[in-house]
BAFI-3210 file (N, C-alpha, C; in Angstrom, 3 decimals, decimal comma, padded with zeros to 6 digits):
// residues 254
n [1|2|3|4|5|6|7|8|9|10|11|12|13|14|15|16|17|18|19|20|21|22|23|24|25|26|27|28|29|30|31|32|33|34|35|36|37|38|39|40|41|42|43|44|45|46|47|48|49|50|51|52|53|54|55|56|57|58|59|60|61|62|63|64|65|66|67|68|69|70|71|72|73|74|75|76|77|78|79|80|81|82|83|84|85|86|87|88|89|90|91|92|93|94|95|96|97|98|99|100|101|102|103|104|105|106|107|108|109|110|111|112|113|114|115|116|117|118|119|120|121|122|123|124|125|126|127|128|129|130|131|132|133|134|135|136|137|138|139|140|141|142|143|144|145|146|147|148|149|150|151|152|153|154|155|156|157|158|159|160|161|162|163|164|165|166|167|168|169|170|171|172|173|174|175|176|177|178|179|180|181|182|183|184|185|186|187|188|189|190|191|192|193|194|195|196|197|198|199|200|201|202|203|204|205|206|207|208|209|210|211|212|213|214|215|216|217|218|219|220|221|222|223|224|225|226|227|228|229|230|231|232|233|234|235|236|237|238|239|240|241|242|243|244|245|246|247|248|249|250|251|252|253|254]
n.u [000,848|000,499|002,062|000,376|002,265|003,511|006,213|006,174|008,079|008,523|008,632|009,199|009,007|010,660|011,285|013,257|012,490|009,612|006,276|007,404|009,579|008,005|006,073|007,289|008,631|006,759|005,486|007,766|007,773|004,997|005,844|007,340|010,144|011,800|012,728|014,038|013,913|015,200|015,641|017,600|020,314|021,715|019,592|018,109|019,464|019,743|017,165|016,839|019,219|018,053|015,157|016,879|017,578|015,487|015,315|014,461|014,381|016,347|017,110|018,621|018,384|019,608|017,821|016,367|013,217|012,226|013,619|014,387|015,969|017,050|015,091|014,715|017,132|016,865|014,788|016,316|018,053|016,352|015,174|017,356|018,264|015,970|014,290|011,977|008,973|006,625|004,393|004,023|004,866|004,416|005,504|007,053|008,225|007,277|006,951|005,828|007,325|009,850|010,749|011,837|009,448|006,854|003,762|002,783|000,390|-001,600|-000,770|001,759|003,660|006,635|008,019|010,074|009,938|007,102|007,707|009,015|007,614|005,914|007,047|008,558|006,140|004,298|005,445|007,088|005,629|004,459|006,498|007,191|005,478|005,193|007,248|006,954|004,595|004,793|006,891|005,670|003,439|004,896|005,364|002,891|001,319|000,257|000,435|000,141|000,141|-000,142|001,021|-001,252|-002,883|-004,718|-005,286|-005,478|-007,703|-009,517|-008,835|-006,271|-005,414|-002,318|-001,100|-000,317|000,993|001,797|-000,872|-001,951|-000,086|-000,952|-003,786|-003,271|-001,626|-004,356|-005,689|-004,195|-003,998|-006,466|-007,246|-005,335|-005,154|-008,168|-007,138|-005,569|-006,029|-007,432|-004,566|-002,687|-003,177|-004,393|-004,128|-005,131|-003,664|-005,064|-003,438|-004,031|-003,412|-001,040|001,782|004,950|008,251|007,674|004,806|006,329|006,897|004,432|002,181|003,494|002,878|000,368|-001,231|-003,310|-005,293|-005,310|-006,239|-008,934|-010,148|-010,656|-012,334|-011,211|-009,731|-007,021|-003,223|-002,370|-000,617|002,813|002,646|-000,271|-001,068|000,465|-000,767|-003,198|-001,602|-000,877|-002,752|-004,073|-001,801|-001,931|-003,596|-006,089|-007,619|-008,241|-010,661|-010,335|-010,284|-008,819|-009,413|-009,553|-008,078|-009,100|-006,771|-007,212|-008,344|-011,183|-011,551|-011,979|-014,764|-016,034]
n.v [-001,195|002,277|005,416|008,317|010,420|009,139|009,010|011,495|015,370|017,285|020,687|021,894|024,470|026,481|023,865|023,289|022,634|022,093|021,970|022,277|020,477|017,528|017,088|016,764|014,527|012,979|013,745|012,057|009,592|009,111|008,785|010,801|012,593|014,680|019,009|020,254|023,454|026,312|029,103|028,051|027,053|024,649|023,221|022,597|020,576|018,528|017,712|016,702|014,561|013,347|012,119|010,654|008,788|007,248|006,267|007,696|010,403|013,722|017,149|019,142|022,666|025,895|029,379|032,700|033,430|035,975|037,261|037,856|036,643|035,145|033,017|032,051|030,902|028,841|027,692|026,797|025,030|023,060|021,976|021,521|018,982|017,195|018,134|019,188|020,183|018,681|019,768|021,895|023,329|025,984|026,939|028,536|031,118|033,733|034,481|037,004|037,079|036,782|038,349|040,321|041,200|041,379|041,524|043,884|046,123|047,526|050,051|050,303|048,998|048,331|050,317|048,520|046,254|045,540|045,711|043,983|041,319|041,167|041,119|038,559|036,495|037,233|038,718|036,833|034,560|035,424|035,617|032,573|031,420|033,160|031,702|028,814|028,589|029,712|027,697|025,132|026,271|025,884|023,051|022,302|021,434|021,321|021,704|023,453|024,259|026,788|027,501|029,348|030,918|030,579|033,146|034,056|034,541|035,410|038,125|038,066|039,586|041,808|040,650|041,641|042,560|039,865|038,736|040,585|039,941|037,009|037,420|038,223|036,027|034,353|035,722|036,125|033,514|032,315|034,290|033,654|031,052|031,200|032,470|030,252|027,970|025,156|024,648|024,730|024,093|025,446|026,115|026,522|025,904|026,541|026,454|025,876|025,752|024,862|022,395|023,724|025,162|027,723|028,547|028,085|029,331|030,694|028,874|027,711|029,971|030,425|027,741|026,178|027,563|028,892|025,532|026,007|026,974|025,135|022,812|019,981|019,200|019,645|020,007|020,606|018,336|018,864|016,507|016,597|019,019|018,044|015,831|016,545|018,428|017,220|015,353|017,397|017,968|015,614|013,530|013,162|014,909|016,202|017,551|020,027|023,677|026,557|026,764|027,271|025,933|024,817|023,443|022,993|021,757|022,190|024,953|027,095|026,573|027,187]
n.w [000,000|-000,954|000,437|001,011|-000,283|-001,813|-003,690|-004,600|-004,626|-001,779|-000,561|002,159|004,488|007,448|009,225|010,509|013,201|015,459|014,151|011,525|011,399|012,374|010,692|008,248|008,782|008,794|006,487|005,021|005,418|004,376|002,092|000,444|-001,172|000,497|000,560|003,066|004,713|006,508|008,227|010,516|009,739|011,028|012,821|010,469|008,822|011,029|010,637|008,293|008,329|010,242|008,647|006,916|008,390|009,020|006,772|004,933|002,426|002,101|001,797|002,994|003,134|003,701|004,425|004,645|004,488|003,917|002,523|-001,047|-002,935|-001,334|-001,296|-004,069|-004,055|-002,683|-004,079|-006,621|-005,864|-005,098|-007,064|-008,735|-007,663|-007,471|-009,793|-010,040|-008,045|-006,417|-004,213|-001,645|001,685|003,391|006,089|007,757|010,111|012,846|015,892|018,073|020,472|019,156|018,433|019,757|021,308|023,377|024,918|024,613|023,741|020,743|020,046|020,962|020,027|018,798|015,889|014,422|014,924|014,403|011,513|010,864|011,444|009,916|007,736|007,514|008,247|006,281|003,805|003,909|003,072|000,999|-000,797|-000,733|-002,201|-004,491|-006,001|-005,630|-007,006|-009,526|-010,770|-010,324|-012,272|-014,472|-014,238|-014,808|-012,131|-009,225|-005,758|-002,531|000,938|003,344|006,575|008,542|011,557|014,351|015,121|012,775|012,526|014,351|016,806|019,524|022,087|022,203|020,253|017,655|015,391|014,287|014,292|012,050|009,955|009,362|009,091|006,913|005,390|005,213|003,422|001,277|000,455|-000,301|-002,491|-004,273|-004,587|-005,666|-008,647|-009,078|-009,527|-011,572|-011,631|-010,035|-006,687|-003,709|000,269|003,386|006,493|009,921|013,066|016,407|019,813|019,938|020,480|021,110|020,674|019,908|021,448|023,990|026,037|026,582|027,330|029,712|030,800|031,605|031,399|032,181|032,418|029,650|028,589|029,275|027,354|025,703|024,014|023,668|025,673|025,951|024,585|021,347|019,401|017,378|015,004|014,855|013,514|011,258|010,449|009,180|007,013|005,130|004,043|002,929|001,287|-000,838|-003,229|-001,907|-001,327|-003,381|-003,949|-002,686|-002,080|-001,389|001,441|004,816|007,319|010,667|013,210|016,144|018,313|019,270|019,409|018,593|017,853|019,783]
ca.u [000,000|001,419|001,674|-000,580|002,572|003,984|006,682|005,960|008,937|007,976|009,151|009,045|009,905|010,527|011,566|014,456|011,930|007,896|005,398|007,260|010,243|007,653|005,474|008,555|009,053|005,396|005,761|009,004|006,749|004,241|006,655|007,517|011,384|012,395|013,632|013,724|014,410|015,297|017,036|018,503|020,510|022,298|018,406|017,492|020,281|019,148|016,037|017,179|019,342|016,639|014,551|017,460|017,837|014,365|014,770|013,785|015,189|016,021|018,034|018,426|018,793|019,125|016,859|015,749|012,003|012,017|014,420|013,428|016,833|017,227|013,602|014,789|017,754|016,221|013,813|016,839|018,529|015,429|014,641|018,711|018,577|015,005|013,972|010,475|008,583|005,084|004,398|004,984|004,033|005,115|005,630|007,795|007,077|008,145|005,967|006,305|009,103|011,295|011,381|011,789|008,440|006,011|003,122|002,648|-000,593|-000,964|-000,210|003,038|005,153|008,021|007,935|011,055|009,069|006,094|008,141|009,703|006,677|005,020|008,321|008,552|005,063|003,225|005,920|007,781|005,321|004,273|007,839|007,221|003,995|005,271|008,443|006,153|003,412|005,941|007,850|004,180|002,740|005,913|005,092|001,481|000,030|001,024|000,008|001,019|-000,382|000,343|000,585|-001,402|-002,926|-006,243|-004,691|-005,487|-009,501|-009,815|-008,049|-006,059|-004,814|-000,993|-000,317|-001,157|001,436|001,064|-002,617|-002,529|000,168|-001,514|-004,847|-003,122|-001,626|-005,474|-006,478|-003,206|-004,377|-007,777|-006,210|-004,299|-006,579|-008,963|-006,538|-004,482|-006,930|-007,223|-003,329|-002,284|-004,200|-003,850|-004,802|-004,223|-004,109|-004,829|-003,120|-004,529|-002,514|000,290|003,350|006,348|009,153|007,459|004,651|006,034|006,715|002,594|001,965|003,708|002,333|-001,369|-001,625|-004,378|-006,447|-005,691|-006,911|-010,310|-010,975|-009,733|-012,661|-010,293|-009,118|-005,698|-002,879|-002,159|001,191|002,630|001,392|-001,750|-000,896|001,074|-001,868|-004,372|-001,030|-000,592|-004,056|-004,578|-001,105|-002,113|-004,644|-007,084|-008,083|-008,379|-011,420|-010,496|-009,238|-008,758|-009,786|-008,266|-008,406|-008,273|-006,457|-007,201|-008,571|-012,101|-011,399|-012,592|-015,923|-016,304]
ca.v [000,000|003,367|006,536|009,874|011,295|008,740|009,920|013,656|015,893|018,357|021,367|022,703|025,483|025,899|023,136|023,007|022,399|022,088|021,812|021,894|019,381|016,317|016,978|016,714|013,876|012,543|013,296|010,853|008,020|008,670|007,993|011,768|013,146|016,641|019,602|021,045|024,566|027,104|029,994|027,956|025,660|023,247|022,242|021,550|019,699|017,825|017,449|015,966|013,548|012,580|011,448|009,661|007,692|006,735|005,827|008,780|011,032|014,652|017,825|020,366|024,273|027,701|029,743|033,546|033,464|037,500|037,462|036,956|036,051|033,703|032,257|031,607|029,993|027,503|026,934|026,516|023,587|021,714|021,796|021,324|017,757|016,457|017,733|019,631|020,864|018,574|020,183|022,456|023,323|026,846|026,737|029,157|032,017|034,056|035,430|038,867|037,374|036,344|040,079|040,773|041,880|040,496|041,830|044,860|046,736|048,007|051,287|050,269|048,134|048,901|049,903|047,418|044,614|045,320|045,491|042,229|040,399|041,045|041,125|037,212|035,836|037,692|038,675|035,732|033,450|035,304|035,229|031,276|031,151|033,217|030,912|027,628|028,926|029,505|026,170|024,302|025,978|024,885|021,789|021,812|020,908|021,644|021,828|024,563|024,624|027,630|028,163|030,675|030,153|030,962|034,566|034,857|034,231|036,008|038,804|038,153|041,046|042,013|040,444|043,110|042,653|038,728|038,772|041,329|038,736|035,986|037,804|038,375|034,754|033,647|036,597|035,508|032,004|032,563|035,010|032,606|029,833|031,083|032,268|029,208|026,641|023,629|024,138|024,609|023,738|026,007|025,726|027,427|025,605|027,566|025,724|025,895|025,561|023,618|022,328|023,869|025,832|028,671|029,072|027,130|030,650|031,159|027,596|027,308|030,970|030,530|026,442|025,732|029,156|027,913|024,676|026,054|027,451|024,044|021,783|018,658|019,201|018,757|021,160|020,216|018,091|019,171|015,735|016,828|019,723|017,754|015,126|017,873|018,937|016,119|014,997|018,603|018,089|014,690|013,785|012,924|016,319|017,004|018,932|021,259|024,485|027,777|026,330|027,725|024,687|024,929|022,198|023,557|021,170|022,776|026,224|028,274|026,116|026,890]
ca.w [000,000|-001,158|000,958|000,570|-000,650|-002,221|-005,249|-004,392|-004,012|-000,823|000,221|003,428|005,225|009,028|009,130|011,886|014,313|016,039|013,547|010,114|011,649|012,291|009,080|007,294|009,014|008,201|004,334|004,525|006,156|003,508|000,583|000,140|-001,209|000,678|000,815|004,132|004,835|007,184|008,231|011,273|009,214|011,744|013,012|009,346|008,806|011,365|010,441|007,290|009,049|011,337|007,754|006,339|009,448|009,022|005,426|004,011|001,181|001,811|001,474|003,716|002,154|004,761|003,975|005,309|003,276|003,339|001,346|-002,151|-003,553|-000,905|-001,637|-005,492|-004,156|-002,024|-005,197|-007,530|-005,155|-004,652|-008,671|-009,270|-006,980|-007,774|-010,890|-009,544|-006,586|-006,679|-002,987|-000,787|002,837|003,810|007,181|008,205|010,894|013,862|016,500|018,541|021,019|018,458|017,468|020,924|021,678|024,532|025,989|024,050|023,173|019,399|019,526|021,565|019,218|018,000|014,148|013,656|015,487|013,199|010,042|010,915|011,546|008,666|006,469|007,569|008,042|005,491|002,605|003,431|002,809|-000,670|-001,737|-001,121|-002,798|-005,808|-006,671|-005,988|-008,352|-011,238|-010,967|-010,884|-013,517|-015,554|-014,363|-015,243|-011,481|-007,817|-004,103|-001,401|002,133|004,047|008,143|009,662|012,860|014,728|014,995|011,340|011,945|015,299|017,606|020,492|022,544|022,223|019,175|016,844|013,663|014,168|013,661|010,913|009,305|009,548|008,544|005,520|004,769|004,461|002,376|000,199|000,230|-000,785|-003,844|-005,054|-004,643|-007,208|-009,678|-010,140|-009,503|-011,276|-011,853|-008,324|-005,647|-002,602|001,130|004,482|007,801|011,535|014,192|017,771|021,093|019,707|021,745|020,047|021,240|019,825|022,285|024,958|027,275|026,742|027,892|030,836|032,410|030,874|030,484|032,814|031,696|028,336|028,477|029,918|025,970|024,704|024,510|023,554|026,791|025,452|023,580|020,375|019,090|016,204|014,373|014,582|012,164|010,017|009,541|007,975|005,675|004,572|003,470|002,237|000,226|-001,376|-003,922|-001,116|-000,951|-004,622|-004,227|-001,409|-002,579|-000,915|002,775|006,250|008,425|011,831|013,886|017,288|019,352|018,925|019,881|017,399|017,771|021,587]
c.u [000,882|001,075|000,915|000,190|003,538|004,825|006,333|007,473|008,506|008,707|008,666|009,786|009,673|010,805|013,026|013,505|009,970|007,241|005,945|008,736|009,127|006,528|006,650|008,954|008,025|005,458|006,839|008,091|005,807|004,538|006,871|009,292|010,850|012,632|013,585|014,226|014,148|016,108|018,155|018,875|021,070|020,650|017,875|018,210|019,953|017,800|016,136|017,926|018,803|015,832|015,482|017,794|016,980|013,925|014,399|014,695|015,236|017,050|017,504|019,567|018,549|018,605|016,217|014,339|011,664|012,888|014,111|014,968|017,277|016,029|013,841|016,101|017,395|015,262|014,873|017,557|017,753|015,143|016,293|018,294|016,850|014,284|012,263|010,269|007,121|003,925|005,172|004,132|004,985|004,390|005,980|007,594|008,156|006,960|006,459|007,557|009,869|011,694|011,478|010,808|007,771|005,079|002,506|001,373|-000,494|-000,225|001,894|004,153|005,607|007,791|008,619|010,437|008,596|006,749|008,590|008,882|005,763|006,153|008,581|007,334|004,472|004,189|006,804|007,648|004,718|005,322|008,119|006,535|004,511|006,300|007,612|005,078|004,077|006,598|005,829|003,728|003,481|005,449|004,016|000,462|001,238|000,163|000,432|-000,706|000,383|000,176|000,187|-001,446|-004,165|-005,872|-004,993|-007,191|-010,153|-008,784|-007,799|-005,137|-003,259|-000,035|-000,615|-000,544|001,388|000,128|-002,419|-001,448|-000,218|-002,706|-004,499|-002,566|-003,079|-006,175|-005,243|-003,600|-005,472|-007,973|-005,890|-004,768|-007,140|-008,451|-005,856|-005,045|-007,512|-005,455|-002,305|-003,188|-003,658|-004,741|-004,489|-004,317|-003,849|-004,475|-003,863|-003,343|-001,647|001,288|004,375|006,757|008,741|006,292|004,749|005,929|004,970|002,126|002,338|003,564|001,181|-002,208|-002,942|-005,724|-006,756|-007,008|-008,452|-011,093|-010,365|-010,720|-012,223|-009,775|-007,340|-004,797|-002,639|-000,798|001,297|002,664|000,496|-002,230|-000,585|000,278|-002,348|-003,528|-001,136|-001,356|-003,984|-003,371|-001,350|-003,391|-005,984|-008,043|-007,951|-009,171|-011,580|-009,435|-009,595|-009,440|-008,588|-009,222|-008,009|-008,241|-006,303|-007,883|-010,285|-012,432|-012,355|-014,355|-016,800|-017,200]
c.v [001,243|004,335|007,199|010,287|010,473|009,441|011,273|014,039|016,950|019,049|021,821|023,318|025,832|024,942|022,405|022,242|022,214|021,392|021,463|020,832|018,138|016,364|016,790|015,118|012,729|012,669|012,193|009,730|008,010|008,856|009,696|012,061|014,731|017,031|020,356|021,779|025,445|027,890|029,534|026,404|024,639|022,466|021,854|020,515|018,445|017,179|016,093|014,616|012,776|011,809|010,914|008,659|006,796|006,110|006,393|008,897|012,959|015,633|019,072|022,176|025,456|028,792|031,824|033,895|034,949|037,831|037,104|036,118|034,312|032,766|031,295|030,725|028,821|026,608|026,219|025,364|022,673|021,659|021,131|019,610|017,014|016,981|018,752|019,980|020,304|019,389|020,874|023,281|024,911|027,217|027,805|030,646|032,689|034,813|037,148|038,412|037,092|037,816|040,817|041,492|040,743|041,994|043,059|045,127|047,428|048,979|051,202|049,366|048,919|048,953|048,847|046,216|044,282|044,959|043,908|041,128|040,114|040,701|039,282|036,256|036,020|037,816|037,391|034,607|033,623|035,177|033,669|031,020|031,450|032,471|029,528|027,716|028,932|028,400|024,998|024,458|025,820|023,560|020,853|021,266|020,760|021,666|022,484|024,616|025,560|027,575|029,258|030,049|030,491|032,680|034,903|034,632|034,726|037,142|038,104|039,345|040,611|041,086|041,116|042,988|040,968|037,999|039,197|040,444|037,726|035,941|037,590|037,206|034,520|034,219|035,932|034,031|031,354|033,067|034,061|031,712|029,907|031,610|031,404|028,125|026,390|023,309|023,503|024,936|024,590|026,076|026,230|026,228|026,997|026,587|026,788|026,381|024,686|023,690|022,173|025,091|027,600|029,512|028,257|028,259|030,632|030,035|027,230|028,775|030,758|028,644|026,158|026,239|028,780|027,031|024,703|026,333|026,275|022,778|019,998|018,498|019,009|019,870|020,259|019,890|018,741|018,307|016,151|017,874|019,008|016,403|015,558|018,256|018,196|015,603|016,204|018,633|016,702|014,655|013,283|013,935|016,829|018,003|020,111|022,371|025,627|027,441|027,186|026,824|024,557|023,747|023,128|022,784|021,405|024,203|027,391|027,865|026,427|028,379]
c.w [000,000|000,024|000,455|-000,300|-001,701|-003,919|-005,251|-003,675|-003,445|-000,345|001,358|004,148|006,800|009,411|010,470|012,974|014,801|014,525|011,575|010,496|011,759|011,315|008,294|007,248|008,646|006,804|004,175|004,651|004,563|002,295|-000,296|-000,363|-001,039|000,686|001,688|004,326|005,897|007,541|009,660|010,588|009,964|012,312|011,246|008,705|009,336|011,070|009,291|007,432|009,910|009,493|007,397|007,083|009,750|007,608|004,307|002,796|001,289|001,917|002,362|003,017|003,884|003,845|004,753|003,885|003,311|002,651|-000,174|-002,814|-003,095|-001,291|-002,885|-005,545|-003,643|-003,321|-006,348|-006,893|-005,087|-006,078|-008,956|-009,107|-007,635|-009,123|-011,208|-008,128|-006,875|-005,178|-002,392|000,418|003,396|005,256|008,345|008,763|011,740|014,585|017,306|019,467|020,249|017,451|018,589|021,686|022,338|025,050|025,663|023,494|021,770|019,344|020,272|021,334|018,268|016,328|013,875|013,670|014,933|012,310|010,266|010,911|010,248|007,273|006,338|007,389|006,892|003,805|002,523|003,032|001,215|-001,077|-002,305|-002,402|-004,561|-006,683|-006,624|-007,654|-009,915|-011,382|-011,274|-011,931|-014,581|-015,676|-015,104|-014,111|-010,365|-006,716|-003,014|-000,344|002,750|005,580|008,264|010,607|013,226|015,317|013,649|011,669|013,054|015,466|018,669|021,293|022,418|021,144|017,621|015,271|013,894|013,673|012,324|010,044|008,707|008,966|007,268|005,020|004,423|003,880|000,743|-000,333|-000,524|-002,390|-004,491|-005,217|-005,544|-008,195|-010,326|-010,087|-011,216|-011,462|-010,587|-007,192|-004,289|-001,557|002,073|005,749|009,256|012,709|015,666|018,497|020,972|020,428|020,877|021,224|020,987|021,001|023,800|026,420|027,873|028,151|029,288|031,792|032,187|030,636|030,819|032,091|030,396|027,651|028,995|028,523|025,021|024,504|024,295|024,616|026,872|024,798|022,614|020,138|017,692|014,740|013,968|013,504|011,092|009,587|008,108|006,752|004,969|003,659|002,590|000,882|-000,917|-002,176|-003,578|-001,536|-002,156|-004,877|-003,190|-002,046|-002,028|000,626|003,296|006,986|009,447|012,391|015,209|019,003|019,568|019,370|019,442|017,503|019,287|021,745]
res [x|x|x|x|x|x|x|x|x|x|x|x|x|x|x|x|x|x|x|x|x|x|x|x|x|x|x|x|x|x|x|x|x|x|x|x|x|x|x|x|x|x|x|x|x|x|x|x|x|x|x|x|x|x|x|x|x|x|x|x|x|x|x|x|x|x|x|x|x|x|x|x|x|x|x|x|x|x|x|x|x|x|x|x|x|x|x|x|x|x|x|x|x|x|x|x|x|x|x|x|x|x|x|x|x|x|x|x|x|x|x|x|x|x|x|x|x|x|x|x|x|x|x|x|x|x|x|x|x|x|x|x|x|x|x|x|x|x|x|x|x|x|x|x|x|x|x|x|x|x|x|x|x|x|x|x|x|x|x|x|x|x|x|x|x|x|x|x|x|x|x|x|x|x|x|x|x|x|x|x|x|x|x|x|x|x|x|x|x|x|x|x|x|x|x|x|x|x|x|x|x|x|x|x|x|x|x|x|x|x|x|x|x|x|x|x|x|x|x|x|x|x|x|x|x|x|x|x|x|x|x|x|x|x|x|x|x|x|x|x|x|x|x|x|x|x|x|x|x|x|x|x|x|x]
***
């Protein structure tokens, strides 16, 4: 019995770690070749050595996705070595502390903070989008899932360029969706309360409180994302196009 992803070469980005390290690791299982990327290259490295240890097949590229040059190099290594790009899961993110911001009300972030947040989440995931889209429709037929999060389909206080990021991945997603459809198939997922290094600070001052708006009773692994990609990147899910799917545990439903 074949994989979902069987014979698909997948990119993904973010990839060092949480949510786009064990989807990465889930496309290998389901008969995927990768190219995993990120701008912290000794974890994608790893990453990549973690799938070949498992049998896999994959190639690890560094990567800063606001960059566009860098964007077109990461696209020209993974086309050099495999030949195509049938998938691709753009992953790749940064929230307000990793721009050194916490806690902050709108009017009281830092312009740099802002610019940065949006310069990574939001242009860095069209810079993906627009180098996938051109290699597919060479190809003649493609698949890109994007990360937002449940920050792109609500407010939560003190994350102000985050949100408006994120807002804008599933306005981008949506865009793009019905212009390139039936060539390339495009899709958003919204992760929940996932357990990654990204909000593990949140989690361990807020877990309890949390888990009171969680009716799964549970936080989310980051499996549980890389199910939904997975399906959503395979030809399961042929007729889903322009979705934002939240994996949240039922949050959004509460």
């Amino acid at each position: 019995m074949t994989g979902m992803l069987d014979g698909k070469v997948v990119l993904v980005t973010g990839a060092a770690r949480g949510i786009g390290r064990h989807s990465a690791l889930l496309f290998a299982r389901e008969g995927a070749r990768l190219a995993v990327a990120d701008i912290t290259v000794d974890g994608v490295r790893e990453t990549a050595d973690l799938i070949a240890k498992a049998g896999g097949e994959a190639i690890a590229v560094g990567v800063d996705i606001s960059k566009s040059a860098e964007v077109a190099a990461m696209m020209a290594a993974t086309v050099e070595v495999y030949g195509r790009v049938d998938c691709a899961f753009n992953n790749a993110g940064i929230n307000g502390s990793l721009a050194g911001v916490s806690g902050l009300l709108t009017a009281d972030w830092p312009e740099e903070a802002f610019d940065r947040l949006i310069q990574v989440n939001l242009k860095g995931t069209w810079l993906c989008m627009k180098a996938e889209i051109e290699q597919m429709a060479r190809q003649g037929a493609g698949t890109i899932v994007n990360t937002a999060s449940l920050a792109a389909l609500t407010g939560f206080r003190t994350t102000a360029a985050y949100a408006a990021g994120k807002h804008g991945v599933v306005g981008l997603t949506k865009t793009a969706a019905i212009e390139y459809a039936p060539t390339v198939r495009i899709n958003c997922v919204c992760p929940g309360w996932i357990e990654t290094d990204m909000i593990a600070a949140a989690i361990a001052r807020h877990g309890d409180n949390l888990l009171t708006r969680v009716p799964s009773r549970r936080f989310g692994k980051p499996e549980d994302v890389g199910e939904m990609v997975c399906w959503l990147l395979s030809e399961r899910s042929s007729y889903v196009v322009g979705g934002a799917f939240t994996v949240d545990g039922g949050y959004m439903a509460d």
